[in-house]
N, C-alpha and C positions, 0 to 999 in steps of 0.2 A: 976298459975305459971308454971303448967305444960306445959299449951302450947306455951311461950317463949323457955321452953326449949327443948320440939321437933323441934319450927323451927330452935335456935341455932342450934342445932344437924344436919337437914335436908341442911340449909347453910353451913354449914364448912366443911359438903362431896362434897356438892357442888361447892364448892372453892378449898377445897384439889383439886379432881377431875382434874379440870380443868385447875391449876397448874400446876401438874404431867403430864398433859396430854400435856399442849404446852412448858411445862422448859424441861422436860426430853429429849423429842427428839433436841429440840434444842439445848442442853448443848452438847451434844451426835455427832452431827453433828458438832458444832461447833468446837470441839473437833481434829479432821482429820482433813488431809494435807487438803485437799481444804477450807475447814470453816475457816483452821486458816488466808489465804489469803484473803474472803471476810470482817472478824473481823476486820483484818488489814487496809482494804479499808473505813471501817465501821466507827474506830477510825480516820480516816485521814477528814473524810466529815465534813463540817463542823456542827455546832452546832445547832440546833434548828432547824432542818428538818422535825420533826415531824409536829410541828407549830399548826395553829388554826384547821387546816382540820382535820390534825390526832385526836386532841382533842373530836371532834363531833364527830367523825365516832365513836372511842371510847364509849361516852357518849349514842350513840344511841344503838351500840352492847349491852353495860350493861342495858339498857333500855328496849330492844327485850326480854334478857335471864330474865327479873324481872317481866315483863308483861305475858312471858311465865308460868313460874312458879306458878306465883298468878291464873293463867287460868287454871293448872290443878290442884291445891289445893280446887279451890271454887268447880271445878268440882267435885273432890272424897267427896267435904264434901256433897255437896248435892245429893249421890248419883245416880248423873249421868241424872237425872230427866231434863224433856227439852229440 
């Protein structure tokens, strides 16, 4: 049990993190005269621009960062050997 609950622990700095890392500056930006005009531009576009492309870029980003991660856990566990 213990070790579900180091990764819990290990993911959820890692998700804070990462969070903080791209809401804060962008809250912050968006914030000031100029963000609040691109916002504006933002809300006016239409719907669903994201679409299938954004989805996958998406899906392979989170993919990268969970391939990454699992690459250097197996490494520290077998230390380093290889």
């Amino acid at each position: 049990m213990e070790i579900f609950r180091n990764w819990w622990v290990r993911l959820t700095a890692v998700l804070g993190t990462a969070a903080l890392t791209v809401f804060v500056p962008a809250v912050a930006w968006a914030s000031s005269g100029p963000g609040e005009m691109v916002v504006e531009a933002a809300r006016r576009r239409t719907r669903g621009a994201f679409g299938l492309w954004g989805l996958i870029c998406c899906l392979i980003v989170v993919g990268v960062i969970v391939a990454v991660l699992v690459f250097v856990m197996r490494n520290r566990r077998s230390g380093g050997k290889g």
